[in-house]
DSSP file (Angstrom, degrees, kcal/mol; ACC not computed):
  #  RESIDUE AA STRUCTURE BP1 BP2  ACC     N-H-->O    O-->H-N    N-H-->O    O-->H-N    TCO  KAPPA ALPHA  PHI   PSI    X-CA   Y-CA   Z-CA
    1    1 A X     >        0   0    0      0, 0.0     4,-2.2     0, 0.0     5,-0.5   0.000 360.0 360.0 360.0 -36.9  140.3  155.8   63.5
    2    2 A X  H  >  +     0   0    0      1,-0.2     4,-3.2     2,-0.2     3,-0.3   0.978 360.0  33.7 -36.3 -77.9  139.6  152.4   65.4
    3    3 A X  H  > S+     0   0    0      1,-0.2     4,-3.6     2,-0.2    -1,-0.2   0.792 110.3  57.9 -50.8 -34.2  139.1  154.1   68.4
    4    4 A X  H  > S+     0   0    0      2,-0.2     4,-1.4     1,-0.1    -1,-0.2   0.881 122.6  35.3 -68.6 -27.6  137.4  157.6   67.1
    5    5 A X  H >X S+     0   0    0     -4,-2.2     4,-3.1    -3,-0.3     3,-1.6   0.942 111.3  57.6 -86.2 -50.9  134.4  154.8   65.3
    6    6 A X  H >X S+     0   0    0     -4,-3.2     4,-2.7    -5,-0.5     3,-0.8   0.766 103.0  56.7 -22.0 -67.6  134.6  152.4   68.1
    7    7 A X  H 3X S+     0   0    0     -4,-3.6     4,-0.6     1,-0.3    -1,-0.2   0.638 108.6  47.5 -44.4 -40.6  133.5  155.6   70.3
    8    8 A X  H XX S+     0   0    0     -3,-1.6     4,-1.9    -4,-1.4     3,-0.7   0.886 114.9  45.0 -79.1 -46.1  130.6  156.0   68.3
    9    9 A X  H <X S+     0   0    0     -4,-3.1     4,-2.0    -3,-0.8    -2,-0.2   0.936 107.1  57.4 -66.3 -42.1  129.7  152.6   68.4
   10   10 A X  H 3< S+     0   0    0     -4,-2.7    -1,-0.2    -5,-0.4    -2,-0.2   0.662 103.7  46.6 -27.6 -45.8  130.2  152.2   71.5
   11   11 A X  H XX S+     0   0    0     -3,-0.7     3,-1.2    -4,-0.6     4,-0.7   0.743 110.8  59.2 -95.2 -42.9  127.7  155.0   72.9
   12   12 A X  H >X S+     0   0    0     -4,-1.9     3,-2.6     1,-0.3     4,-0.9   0.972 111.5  40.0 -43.8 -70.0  124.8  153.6   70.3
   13   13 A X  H 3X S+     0   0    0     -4,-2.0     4,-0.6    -5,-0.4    -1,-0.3   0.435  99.6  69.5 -76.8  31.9  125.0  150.6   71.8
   14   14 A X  H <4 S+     0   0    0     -3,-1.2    -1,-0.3    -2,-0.3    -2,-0.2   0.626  96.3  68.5-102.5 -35.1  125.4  151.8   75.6
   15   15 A X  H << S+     0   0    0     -3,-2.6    -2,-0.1    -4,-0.7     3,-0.1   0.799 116.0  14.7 -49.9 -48.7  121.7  152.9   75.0
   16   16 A X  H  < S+     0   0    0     -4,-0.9     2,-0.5     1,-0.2    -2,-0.1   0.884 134.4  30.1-107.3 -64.4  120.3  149.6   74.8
   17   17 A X     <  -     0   0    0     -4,-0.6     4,-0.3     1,-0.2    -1,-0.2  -0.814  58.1-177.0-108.1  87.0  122.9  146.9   76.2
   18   18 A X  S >> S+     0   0    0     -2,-0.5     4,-1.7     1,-0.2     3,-0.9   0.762  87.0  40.5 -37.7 -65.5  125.3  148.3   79.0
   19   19 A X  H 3> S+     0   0    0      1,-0.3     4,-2.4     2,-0.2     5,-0.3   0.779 112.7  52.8 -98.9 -58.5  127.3  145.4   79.4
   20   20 A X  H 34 S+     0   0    0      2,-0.2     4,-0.5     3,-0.2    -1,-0.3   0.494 112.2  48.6 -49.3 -12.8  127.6  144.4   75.5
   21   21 A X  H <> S+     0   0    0     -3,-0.9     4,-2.7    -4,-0.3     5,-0.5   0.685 112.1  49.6-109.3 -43.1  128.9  147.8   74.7
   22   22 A X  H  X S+     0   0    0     -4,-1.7     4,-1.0     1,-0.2    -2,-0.2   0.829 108.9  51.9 -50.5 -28.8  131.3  147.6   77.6
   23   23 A X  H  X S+     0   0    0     -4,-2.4     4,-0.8     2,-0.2     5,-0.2   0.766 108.1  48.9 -11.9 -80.2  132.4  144.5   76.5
   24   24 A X  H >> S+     0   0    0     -4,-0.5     4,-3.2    -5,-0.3     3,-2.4   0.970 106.1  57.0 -44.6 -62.3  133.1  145.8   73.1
   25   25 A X  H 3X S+     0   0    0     -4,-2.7     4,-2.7     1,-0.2    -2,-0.2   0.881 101.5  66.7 -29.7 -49.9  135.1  149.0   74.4
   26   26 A X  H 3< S+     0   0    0     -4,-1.0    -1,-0.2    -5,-0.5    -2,-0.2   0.668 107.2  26.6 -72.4 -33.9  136.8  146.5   75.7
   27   27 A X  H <X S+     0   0    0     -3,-2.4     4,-1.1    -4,-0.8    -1,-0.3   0.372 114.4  64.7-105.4  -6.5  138.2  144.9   72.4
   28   28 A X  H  X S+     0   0    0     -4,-3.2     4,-2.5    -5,-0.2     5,-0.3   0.905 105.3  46.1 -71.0 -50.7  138.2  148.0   70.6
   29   29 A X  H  X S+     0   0    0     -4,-2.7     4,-2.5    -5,-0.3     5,-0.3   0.893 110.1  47.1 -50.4 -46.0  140.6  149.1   72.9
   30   30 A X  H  > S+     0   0    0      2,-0.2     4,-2.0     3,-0.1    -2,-0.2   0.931 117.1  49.6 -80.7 -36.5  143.0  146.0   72.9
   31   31 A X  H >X S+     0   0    0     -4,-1.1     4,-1.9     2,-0.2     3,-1.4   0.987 112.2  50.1 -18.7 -96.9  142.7  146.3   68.7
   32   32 A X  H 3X>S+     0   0    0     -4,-2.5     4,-1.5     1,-0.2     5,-1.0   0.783 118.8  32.0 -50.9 -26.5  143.5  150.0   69.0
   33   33 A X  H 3<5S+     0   0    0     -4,-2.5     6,-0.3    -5,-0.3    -1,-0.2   0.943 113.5  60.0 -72.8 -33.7  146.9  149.8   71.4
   34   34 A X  H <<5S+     0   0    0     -4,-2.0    -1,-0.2    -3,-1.4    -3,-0.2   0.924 109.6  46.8 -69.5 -28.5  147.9  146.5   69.9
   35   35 A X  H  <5S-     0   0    0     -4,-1.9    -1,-0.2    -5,-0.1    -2,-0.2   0.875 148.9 -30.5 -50.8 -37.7  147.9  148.9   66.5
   36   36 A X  T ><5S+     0   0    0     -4,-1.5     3,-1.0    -5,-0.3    -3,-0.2   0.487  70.9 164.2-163.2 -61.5  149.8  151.5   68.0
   37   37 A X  T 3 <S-     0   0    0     -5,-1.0    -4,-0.1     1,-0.3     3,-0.1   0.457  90.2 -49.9  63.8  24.3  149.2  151.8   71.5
   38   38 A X  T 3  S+     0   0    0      1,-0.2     2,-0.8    49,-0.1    -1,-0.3  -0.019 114.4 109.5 103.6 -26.4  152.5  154.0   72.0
   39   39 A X    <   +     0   0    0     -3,-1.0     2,-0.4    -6,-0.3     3,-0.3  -0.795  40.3 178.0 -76.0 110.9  154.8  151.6   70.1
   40   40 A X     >  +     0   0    0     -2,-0.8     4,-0.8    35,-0.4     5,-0.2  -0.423  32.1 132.3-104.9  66.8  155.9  152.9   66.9
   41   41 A X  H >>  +     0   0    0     -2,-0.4     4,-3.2     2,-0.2     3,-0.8   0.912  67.7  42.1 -68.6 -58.4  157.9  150.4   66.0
   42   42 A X  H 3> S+     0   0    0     -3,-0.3     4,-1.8     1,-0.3     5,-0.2   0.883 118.2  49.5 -84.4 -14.4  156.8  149.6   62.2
   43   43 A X  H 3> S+     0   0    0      3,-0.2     4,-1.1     2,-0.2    -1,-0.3   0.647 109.6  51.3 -72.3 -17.5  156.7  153.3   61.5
   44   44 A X  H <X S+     0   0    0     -3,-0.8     4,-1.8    -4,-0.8    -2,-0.2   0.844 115.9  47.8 -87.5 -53.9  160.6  153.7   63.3
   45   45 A X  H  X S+     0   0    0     -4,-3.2     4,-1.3     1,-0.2    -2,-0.2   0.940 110.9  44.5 -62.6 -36.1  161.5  150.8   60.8
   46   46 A X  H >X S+     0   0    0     -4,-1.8     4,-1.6     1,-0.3     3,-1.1   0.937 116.4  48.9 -86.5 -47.4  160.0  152.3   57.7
   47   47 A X  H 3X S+     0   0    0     -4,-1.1     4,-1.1     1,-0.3    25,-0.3   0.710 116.0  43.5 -32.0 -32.6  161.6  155.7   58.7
   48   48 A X  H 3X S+     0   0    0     -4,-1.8     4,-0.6    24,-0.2    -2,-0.3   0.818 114.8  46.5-104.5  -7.4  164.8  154.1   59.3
   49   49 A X  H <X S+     0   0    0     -4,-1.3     4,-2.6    -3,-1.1    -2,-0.2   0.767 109.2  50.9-102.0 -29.1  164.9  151.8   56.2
   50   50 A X  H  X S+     0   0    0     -4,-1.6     4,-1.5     1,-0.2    -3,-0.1   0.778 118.4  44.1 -85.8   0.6  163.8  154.4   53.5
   51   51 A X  H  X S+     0   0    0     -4,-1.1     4,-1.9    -5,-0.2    -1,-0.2   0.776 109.2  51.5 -83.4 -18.2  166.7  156.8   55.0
   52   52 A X  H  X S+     0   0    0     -4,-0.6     4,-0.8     2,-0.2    -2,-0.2   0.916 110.5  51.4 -81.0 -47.2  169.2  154.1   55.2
   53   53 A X  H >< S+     0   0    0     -4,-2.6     3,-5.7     1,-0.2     5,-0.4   0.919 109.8  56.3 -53.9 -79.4  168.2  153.5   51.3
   54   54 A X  H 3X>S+     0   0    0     -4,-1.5     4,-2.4     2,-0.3     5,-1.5   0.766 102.9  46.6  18.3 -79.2  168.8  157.3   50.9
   55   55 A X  H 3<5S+     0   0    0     -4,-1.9    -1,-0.3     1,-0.2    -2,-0.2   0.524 112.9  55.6 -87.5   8.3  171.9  157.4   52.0
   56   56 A X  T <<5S+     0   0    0     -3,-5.7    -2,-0.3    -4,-0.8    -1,-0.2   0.919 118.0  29.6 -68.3 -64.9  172.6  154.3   49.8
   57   57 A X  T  45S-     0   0    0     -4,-0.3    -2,-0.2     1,-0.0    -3,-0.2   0.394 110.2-108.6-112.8 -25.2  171.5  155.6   46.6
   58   58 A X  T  <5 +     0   0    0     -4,-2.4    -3,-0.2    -5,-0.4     3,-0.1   0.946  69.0 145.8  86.9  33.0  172.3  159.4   47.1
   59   59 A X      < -     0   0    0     -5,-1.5    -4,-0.1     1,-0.2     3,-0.1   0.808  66.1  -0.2 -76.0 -32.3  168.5  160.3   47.3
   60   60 A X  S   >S-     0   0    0      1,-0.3     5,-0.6    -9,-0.1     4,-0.4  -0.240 109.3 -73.4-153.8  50.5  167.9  163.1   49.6
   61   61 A X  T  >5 -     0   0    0     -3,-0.1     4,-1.1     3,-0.1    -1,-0.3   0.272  41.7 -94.1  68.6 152.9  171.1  164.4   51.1
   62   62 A X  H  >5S+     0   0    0      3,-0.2     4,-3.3     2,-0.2    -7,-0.1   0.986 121.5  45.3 -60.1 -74.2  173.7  163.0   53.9
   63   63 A X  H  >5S+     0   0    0      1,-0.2     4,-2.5     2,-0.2     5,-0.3   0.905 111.7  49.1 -56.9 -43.7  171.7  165.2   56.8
   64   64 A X  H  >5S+     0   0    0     -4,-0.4     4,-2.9     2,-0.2     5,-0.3   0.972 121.0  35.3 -44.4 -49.4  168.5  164.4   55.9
   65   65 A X  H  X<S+     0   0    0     -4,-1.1     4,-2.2    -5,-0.6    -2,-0.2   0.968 109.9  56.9 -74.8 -42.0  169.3  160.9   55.8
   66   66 A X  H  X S+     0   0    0     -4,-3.3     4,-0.7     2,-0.2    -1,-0.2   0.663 110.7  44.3  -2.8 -54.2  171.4  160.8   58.2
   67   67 A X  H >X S+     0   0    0     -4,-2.5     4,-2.9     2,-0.1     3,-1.5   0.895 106.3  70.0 -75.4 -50.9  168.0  162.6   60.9
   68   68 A X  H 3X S+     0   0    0     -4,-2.9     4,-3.0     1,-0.3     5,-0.4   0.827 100.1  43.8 -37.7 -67.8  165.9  159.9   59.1
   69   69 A X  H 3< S+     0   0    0     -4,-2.2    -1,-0.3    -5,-0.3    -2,-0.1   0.694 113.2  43.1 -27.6 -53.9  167.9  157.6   61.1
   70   70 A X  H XX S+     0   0    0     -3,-1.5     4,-2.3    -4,-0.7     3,-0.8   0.867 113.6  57.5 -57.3 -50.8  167.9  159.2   64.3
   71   71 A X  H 3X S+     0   0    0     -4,-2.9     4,-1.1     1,-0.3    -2,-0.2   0.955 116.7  33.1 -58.7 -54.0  164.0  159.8   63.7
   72   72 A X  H 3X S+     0   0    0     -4,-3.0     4,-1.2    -5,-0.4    -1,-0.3   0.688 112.8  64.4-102.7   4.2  163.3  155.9   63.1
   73   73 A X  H <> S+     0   0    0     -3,-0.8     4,-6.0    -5,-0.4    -1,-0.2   0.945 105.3  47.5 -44.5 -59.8  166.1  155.0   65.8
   74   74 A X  H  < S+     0   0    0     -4,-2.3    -2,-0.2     2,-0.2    -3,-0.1   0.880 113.5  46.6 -45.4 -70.6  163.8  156.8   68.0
   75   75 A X  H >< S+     0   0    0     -4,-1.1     3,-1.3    15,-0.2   -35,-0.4   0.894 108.6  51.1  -8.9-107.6  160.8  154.8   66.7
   76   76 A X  H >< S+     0   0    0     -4,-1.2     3,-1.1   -35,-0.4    -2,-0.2   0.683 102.0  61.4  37.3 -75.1  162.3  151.4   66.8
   77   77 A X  G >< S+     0   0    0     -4,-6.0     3,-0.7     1,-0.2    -1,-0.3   0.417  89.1  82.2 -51.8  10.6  163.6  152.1   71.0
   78   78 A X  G <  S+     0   0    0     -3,-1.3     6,-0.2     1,-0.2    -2,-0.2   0.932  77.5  60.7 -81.9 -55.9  159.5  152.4   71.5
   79   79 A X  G <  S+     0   0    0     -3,-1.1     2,-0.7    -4,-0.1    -1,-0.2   0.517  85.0  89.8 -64.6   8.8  159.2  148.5   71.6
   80   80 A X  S X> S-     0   0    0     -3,-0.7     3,-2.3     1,-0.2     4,-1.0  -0.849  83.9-141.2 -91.4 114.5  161.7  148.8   74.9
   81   81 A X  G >4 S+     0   0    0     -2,-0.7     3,-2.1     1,-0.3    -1,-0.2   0.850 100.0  46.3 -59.6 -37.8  158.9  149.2   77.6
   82   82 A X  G 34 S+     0   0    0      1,-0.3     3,-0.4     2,-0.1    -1,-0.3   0.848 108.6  64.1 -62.0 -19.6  161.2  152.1   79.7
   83   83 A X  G X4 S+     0   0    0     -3,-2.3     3,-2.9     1,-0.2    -1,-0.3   0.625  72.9 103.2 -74.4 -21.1  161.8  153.6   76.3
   84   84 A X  T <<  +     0   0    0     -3,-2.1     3,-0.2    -4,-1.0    -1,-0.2   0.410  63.9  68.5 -83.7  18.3  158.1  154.7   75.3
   85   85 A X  T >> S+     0   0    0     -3,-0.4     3,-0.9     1,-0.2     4,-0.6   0.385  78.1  84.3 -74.7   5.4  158.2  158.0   75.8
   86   86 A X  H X> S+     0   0    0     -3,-2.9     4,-2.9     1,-0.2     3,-0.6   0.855  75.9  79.0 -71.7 -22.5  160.4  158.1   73.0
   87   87 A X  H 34 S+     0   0    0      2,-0.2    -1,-0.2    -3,-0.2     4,-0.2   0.513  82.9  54.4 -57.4  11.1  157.3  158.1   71.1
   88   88 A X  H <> S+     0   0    0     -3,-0.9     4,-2.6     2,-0.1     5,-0.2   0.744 111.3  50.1 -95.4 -37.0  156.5  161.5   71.4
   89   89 A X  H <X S+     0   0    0     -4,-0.6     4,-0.7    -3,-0.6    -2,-0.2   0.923 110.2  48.0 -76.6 -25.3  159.9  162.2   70.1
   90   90 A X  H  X S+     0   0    0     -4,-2.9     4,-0.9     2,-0.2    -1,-0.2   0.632 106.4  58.7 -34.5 -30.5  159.5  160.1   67.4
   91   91 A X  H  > S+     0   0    0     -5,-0.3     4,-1.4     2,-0.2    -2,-0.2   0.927 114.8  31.9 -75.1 -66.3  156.3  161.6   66.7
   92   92 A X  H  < S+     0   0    0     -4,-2.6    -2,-0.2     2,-0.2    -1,-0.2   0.282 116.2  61.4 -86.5  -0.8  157.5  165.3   66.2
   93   93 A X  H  X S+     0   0    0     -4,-0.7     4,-4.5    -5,-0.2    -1,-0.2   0.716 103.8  42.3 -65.6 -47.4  160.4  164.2   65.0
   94   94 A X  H  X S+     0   0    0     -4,-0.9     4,-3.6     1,-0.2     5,-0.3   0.906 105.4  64.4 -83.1 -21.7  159.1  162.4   62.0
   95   95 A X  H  X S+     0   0    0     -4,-1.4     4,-0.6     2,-0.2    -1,-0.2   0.739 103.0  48.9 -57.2 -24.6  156.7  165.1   61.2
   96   96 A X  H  > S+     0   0    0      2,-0.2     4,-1.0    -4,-0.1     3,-0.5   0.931 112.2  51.5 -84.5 -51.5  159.7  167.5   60.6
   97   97 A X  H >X S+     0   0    0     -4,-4.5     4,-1.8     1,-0.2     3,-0.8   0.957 107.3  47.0 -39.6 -54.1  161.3  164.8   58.4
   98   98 A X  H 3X S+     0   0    0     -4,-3.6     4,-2.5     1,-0.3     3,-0.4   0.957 112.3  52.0 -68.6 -26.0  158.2  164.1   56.1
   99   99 A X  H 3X S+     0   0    0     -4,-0.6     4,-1.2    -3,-0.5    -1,-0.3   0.732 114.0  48.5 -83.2 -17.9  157.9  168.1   55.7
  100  100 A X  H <X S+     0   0    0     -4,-1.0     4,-0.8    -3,-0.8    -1,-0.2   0.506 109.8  46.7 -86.2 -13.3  161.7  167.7   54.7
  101  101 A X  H  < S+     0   0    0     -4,-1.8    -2,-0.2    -3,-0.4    -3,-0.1   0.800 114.9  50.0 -90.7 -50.4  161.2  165.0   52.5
  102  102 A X  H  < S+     0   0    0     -4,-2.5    -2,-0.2    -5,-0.3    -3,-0.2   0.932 109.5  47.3 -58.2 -29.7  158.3  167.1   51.0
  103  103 A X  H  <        0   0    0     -4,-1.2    -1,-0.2     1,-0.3    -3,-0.2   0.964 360.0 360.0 -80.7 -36.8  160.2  170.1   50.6
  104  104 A X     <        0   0    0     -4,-0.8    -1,-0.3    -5,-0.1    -2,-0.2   0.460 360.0 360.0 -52.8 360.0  163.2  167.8   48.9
């Protein structure tokens, strides 16, 4: 969402002040990667900590909790810089988990 408003702000103010809107892009950009930017790190944790609770407490099954792991494993290796194309598996990974959490 940073980026998608940034864009818009961005292009307004390219009208009037070239340089000031570049300039901006410029820290809209380091804002949006520093959020996310390919490292899913706190989304790998939170994935791997409410399945690790899970399979403490006897919440949502052994396999589920059990992928939940792998899924925020996955996550988690994104802050290794050769690793961050695991964020795409992470990505479509954790989207089959939350539709497996919903369905649980």
């Amino acid at each position: 969402m940073i980026g998608v408003i940034g864009t818009g702000s961005v292009a307004n103010m390219h009208t009037t002040n070239t340089e000031t809107a570049f300039t901006s892009w410029q820290t809209i950009e380091k804002i949006q990667n520093g959020m996310g930017g390919g490292v899913e790190i706190v989304g790998g944790v939170w994935v791997f900590l409410i399945s690790a609770t899970s399979l403490a407490y006897r919440k949502f099954g052994r396999i589920l909790s059990y992928f939940g792991l792998i899924v925020g494993t996955a996550g988690i290796l994104t802050i290794i810089p050769g690793l961050k194309s695991l964020g795409a598996i992470f990505g479509l990974t954790q989207i089959t988990w939350f539709m497996l959490i919903g369905f649980t």
